[in-house]
ZASEMI-995147 format. One record per residue (C-alpha): residue number from 1; residue in three letters; x, y negated, z negated. Coordinates in Angstrom, 1 decimal. Each point is the difference from the previous one (the first is absolute). Example, Ala and Ser with C-alpha at 12.3 -4.5 7.8 and 13.67 -1.06 7.14 Angstrom:
<atoms>
doba,vexmi,u,v,w
1,ALA,12.3,4.5,-7.8
2,SER,1.4,-3.4,0.7
</atoms>
This chain:
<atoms>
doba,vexmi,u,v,w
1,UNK,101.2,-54.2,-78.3
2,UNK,2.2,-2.6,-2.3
3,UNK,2.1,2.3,-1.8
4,UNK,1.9,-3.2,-1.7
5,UNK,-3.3,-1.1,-1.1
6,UNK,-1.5,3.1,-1.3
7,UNK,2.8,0.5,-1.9
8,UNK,-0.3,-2.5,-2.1
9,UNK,-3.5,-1.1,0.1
10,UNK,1.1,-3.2,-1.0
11,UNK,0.9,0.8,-3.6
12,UNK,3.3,-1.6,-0.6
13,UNK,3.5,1.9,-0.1
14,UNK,1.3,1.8,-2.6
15,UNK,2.7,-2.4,-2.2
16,UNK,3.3,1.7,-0.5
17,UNK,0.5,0.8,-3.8
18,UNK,3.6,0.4,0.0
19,UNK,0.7,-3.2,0.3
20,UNK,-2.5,-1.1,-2.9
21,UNK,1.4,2.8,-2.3
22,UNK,3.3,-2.0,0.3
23,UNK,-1.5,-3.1,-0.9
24,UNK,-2.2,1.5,-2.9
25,UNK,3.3,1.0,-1.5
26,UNK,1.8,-2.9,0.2
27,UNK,-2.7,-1.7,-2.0
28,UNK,-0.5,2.6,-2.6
29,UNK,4.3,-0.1,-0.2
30,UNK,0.4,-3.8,-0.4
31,UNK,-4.2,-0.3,-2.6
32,UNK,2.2,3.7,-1.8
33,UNK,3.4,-2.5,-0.3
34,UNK,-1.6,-3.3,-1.3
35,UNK,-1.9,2.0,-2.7
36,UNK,2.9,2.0,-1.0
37,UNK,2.2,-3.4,0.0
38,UNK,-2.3,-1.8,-2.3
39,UNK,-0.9,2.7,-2.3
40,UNK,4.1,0.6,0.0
41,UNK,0.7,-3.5,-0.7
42,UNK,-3.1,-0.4,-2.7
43,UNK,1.8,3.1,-1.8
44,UNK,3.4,-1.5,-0.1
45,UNK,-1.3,-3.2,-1.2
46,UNK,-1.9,1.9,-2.6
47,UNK,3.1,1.8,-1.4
48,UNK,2.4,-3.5,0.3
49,UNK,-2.9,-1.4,-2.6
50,UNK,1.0,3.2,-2.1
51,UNK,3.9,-0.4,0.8
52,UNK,0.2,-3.8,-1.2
53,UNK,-1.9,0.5,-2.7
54,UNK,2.0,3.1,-1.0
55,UNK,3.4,-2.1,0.6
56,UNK,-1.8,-2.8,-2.3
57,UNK,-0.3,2.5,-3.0
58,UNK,3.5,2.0,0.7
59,UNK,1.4,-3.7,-0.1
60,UNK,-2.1,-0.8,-3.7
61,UNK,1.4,3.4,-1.3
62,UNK,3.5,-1.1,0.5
63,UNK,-0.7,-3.3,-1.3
64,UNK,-1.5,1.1,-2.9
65,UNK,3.2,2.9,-0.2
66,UNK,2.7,-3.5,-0.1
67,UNK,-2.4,-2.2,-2.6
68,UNK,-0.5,3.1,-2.3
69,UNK,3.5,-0.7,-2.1
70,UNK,-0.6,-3.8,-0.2
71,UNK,0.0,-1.4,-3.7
72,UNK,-2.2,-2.8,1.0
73,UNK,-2.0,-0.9,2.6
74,UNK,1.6,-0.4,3.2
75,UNK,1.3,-3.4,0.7
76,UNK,0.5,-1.4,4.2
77,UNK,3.9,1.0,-0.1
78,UNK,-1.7,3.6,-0.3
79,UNK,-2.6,-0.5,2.2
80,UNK,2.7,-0.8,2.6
81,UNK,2.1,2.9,-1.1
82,UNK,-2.9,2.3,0.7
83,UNK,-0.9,-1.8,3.2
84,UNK,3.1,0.4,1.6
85,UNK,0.6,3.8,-1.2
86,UNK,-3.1,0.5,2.1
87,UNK,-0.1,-1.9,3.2
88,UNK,1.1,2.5,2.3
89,UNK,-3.4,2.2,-1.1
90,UNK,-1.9,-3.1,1.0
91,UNK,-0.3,-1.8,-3.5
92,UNK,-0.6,-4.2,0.6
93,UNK,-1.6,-1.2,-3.0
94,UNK,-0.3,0.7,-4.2
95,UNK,-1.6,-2.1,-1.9
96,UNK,-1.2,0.2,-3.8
97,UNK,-2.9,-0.8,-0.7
98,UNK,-0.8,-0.9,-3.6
99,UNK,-4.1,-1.6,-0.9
100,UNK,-0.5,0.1,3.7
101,UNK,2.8,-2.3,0.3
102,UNK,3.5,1.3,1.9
103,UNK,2.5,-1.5,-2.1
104,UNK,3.1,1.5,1.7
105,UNK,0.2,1.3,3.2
106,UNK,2.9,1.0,3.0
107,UNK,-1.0,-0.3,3.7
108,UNK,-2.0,-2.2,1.9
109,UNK,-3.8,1.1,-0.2
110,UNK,-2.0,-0.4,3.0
111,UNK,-3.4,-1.9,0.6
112,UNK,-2.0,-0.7,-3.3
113,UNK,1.7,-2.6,-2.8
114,UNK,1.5,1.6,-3.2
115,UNK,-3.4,-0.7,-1.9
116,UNK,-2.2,1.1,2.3
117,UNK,1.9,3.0,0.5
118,UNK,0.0,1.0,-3.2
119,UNK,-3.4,-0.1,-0.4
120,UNK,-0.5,1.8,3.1
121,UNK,2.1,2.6,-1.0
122,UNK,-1.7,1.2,-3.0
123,UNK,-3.5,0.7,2.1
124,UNK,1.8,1.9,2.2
125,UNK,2.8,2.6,-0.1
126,UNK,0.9,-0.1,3.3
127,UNK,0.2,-3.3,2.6
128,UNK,1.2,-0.1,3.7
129,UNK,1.3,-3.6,0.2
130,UNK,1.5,-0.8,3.4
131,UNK,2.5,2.9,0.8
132,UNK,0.3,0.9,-3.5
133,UNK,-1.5,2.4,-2.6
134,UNK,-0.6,-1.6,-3.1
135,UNK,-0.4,2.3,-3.0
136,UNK,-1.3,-0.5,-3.8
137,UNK,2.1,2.7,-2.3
138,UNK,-1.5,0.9,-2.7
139,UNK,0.7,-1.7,-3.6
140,UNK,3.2,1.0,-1.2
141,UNK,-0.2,1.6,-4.1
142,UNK,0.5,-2.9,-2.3
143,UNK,3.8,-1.3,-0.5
144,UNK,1.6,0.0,-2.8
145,UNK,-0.3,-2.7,-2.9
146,UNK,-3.4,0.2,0.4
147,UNK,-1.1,-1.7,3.4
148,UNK,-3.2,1.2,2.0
149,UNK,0.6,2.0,3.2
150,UNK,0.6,-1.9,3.3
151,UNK,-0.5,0.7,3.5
152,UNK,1.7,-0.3,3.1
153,UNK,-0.9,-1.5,3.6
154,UNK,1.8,2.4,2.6
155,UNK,0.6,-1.2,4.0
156,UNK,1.1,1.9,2.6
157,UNK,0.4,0.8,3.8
158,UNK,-1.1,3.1,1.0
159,UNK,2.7,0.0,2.3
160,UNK,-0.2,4.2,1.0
161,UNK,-4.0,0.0,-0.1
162,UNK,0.5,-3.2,2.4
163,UNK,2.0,1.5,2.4
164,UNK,-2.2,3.3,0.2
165,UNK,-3.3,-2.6,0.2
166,UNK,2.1,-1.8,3.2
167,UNK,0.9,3.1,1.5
168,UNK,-3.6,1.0,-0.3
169,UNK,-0.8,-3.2,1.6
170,UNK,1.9,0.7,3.1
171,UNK,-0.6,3.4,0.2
172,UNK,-4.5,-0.9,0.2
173,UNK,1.7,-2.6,2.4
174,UNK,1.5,2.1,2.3
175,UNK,-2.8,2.7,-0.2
176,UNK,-2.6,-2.3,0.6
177,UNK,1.7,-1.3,3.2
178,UNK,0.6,3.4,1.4
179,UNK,-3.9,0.9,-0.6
180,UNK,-0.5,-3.3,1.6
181,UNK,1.9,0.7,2.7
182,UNK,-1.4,3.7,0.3
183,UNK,-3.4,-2.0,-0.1
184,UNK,1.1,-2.1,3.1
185,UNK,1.3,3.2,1.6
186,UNK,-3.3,1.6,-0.3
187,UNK,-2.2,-3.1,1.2
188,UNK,2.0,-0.5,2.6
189,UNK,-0.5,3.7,1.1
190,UNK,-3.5,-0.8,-0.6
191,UNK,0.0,-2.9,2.7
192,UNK,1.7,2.2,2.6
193,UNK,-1.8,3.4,-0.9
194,UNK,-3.2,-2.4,0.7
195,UNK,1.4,-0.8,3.2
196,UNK,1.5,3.1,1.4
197,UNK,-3.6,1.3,-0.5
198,UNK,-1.4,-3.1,1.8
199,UNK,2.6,0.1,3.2
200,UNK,-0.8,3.9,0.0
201,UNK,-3.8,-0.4,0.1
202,UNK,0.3,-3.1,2.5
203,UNK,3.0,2.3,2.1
204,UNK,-3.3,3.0,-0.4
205,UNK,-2.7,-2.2,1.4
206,UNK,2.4,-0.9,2.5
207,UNK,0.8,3.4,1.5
208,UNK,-3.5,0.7,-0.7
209,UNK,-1.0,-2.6,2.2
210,UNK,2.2,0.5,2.6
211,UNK,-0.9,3.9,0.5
212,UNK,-3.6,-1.3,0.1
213,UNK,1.0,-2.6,2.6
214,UNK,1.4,2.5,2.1
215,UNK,-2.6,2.2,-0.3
216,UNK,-2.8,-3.0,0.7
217,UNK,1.7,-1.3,2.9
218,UNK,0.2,3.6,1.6
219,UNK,-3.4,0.5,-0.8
220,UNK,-1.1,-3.4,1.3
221,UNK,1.6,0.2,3.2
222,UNK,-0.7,3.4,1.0
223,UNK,-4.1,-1.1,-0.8
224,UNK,0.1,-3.6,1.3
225,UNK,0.0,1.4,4.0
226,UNK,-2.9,2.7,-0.3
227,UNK,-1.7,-2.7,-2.3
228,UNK,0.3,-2.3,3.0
229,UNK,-1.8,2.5,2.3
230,UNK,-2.5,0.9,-2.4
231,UNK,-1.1,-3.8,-0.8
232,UNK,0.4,-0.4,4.0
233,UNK,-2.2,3.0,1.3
234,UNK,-2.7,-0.7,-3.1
235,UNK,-0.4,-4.1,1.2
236,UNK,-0.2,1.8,3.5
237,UNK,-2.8,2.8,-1.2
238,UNK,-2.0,-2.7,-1.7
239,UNK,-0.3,-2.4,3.0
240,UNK,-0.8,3.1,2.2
241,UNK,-2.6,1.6,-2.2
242,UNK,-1.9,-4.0,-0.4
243,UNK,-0.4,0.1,4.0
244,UNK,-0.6,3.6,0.7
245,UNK,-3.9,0.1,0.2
246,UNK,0.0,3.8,0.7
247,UNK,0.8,0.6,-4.0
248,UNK,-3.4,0.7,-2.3
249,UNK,1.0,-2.1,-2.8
250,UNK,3.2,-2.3,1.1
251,UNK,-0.3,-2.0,-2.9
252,UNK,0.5,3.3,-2.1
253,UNK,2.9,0.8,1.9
254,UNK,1.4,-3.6,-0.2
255,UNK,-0.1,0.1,-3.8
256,UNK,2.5,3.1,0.3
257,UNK,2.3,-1.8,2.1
258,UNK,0.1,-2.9,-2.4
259,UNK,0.8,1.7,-2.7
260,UNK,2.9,1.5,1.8
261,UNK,1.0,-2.9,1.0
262,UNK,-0.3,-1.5,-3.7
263,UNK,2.0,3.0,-1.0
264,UNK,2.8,-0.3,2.5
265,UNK,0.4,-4.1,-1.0
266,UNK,0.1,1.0,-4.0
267,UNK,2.7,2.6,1.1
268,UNK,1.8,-2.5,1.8
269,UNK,-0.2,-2.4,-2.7
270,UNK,1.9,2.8,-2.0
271,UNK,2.5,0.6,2.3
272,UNK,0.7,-4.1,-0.1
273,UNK,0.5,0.5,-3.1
274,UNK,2.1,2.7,-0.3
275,UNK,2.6,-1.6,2.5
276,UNK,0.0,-3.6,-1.9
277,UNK,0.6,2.2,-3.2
278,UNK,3.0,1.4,1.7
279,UNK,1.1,-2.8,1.8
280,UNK,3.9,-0.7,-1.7
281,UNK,1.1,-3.3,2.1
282,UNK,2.0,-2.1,-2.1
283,UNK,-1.9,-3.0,-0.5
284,UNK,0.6,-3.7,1.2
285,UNK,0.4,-2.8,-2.6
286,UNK,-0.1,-3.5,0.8
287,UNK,-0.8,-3.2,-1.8
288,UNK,-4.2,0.0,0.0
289,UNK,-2.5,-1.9,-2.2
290,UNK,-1.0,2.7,-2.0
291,UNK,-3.6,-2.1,-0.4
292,UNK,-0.6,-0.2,3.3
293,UNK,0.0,3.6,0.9
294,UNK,-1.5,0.8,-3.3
295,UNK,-2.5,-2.0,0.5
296,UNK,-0.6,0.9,4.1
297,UNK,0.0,3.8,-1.0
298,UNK,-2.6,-0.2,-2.6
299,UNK,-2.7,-2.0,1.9
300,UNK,0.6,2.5,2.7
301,UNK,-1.9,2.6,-2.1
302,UNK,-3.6,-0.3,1.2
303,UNK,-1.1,2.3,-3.3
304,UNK,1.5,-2.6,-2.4
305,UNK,-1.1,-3.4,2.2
306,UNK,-3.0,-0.9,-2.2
307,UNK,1.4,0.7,-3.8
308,UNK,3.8,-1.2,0.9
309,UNK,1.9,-2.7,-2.7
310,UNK,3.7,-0.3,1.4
311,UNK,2.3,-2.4,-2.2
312,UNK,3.1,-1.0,1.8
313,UNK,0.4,-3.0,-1.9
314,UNK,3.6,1.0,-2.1
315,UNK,1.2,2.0,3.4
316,UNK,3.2,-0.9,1.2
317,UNK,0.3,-1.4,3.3
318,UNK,3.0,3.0,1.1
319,UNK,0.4,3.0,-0.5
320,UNK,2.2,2.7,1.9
321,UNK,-2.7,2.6,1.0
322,UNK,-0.6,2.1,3.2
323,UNK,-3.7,-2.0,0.1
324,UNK,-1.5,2.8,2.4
325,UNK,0.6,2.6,-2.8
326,UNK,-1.3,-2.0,-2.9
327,UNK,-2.6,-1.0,1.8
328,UNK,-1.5,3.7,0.4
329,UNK,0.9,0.8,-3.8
330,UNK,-2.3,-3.4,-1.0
331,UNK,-2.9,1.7,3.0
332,UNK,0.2,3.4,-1.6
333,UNK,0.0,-1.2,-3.6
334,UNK,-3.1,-2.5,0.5
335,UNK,-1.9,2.5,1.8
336,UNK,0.5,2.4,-2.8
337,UNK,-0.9,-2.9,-2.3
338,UNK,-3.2,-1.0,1.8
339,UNK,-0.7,3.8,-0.1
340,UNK,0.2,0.5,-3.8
341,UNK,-1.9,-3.3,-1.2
342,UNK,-0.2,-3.4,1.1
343,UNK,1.0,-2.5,-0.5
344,UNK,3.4,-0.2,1.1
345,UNK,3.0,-2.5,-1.2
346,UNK,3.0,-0.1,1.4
347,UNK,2.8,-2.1,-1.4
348,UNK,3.4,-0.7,1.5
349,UNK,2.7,-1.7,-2.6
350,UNK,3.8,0.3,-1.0
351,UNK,1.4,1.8,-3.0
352,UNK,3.5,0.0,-1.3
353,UNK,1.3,-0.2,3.6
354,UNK,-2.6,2.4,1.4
355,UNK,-3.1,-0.5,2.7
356,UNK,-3.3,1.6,-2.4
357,UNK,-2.7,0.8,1.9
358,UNK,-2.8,0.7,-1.7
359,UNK,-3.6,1.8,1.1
360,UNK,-2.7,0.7,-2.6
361,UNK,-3.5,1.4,0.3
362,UNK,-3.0,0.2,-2.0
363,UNK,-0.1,3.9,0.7
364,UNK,-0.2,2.2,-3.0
365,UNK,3.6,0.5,0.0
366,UNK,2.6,2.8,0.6
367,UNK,0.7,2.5,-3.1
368,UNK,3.3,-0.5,-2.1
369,UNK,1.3,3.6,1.6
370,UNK,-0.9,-0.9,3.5
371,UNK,1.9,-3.0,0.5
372,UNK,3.2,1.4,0.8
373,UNK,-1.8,2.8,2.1
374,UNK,-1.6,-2.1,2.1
375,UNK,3.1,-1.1,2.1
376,UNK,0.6,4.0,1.0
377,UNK,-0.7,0.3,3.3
378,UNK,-3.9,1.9,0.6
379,UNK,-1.1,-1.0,-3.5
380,UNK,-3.3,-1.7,0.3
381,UNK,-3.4,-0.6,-2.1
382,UNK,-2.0,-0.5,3.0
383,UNK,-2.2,2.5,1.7
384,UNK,1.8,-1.3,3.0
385,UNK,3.1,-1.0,0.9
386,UNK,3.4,1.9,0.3
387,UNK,1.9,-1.3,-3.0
388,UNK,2.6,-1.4,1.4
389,UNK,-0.6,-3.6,0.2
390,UNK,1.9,-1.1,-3.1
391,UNK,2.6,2.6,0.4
392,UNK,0.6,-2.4,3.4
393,UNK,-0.1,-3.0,-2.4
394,UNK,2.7,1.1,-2.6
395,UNK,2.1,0.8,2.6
396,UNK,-0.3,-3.3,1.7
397,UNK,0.8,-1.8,-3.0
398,UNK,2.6,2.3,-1.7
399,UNK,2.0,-1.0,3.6
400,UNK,-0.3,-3.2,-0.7
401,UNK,2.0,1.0,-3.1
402,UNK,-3.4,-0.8,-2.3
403,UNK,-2.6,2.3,-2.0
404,UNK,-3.8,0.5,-0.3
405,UNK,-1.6,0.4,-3.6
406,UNK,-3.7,0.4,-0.1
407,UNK,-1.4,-1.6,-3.7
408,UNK,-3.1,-0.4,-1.5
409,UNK,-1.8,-3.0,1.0
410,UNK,-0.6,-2.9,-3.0
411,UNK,-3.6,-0.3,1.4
412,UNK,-0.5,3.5,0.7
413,UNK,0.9,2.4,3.0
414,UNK,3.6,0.3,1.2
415,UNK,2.9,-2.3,0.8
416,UNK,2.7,0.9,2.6
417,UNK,2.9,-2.5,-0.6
418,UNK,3.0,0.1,2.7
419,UNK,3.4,-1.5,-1.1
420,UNK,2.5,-0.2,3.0
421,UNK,3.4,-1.8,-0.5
422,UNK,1.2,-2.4,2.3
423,UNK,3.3,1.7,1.8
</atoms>
């Protein structure tokens, strides 16, 4: 029995959650901080619109309060008067307007010219001009001797609904770089929750693969001696029973002894394989052209001879590679090829610093959930086989510090691409 394998029956591990809760968090925290920042800041913006505007009328009260005594109407020395009474509350600006004309005025009004202004003013009775407030009062009660009301064109800097808007400003400032950095936090806890669980699945499949190794080379070796004697005295039997003439039906007898014999060679075969699965010598790079053994390996399949492309044409002519181990991962891979559809293609090229190998059949291809299953060791499709042929070749190529992907072939069937880096 494989207990490591039952186990699991090659569903993946359980993910941790603890370490996703934390990450969950972080994100709700920082998305929780940005929305309460900007709704903050929209709110205090809100209420500095209300403060300036209530400075603007508190300031044409007080106006009005200082032009109420006046005999006449107010000439620029009272203007000035009144302008300078008020400047610390953020008055810059009075002007009178008389026939949409301002005729005196104390201050420096910002942006439009006198004109202009004045005829802005009376469509609307409040203006944001620059940094200032500009406010229409309303017509003062006609003076006496007889002459019509007039109106005045009020400026000021909301100096106190300023500083709250700034101090808004940097507070949505600050808040939105702490939920951006609470943001980075959490994706980078992402990344590395995404990779614990990686390493610990790859660190799984390793022990799991080692226990199984054990296990298959015990097993192998303790069958591969009686295996030998069976295969030996079954060859023996069927030579013996073709020249004994004293048997009734030799050729029945024969038969029997063959299909021992076929028996013991298929076990043997499995025992082969066992031990090359298990086999853990470090391998032996050397500069190789990666082509040439490419190439060599995939004529060598007698299954694929007659419906074989090879493209070597963009190979490079080096490559550090242990050539006796990619040669049996290109063997086993065309055979499989040549077994699920011909024809086969196999390309050889150079990617971003990488050796791609390439082989692609016209097979009817391997399902999206199989393709990772497919490199555990016994895992097979065919009615024969023992599974653990491209178990062998991911761990050939993962020594060689590369990786194994099986895709879906453009022009139907499957595509095994190899990417091995130089060193």
């Amino acid at each position: 029995m494989l207990p490591s394998m039952l186990t699991n029956r090659g569903q993946p591990l359980p993910r941790p959650i603890a370490g996703w809760s934390v990450v969950v968090t972080f994100v709700l925290i920082g998305v929780a901080l940005a929305v309460t920042v900007w709704i903050t800041r929209s709110s205090v913006v809100d209420a500095s619109d209300a403060l300036q505007r209530g400075q603007a009328l508190a300031l044409e009260q007080a106006v009005r309060a200082d032009l109420v005594d006046l005999d006449g109407l107010p000439t620029k020395a009272d203007l000035e008067t009144i302008l300078k009474a008020h400047a610390d509350d953020g008055l810059r600006y009075i002007g009178r307007i008389d026939d949409r004309i301002i005729v005196e005025e104390a201050g420096t009004a910002v942006g439009t010219s006198l004109g202009e202004a004045a005829v802005t003013m009376r469509r609307e009775r409040f203006v944001e001009v620059g940094d200032r407030l500009r406010l229409i009062a309303r017509p003062f009660p006609q003076m006496r001797g007889g002459r019509r009301p007039y109106r005045l064109a009020i400026e000021i800097e909301p100096v106190q609904a300023r500083d709250l808007r700034d101090t808004a400003t940097l507070a949505a400032g600050v808040g939105i770089v702490a939920a951006m950095f609470l943001l980075a936090v959490a994706l980078y806890l992402v990344r590395r929750e995404a990779l614990r669980n990686r390493e610990e699945r790859d660190r799984e499949r390793e022990r799991r693969l080692a226990s199984l190794g054990e296990m298959s080379a015990v097993l192998a070796h303790e069958i591969k001696n009686p295996l030998a004697s069976l295969k030996g005295n079954a060859q023996l039997l069927k030579s013996m029973f073709a020249d004994d003439a004293s048997l009734k039906n030799p050729g029945k007898a024969k038969s029997k002894a063959e299909r021992v014999v076929d028996e013991a060679v298929r076990l043997e075969q499995l025992v082969g394989d066992l031990l090359e699965f298990v086999r853990t010598g470090e391998i032996r790079r050397v500069d190789s052209d990666p082509g040439a053994v490419v190439h060599e390996a995939a004529i060598s399949v007698a299954a694929a001879a007659e419906h074989l492309e090879i493209d070597t044409e963009r190979a490079p002519r080096s490559w550090s590679l242990d050539a006796g181990r990619i040669r049996e991962v290109i063997v086993n891979l065309v055979d499989n090829a040549a077994a699920a559809g011909p024809p086969v293609k196999v390309t050889v090229s150079t990617e971003r610093s990488r050796l791609v190998i390439e082989v692609a059949d016209q097979g009817p291809g391997i399902a999206a959930d199989d393709r990772e299953k497919i490199f555990e060791p016994f895992f097979t499709g065919k009615t024969q086989g023992t599974g653990l042929g491209l178990a062998v070749v991911r761990r050939v190529i993962e020594q060689h510090g590369g990786s194994i992907s099986v895709l879906a072939n453009p022009g139907g069937g499957a595509l095994f691409r190899i990417e091995i880096p130089d060193r």
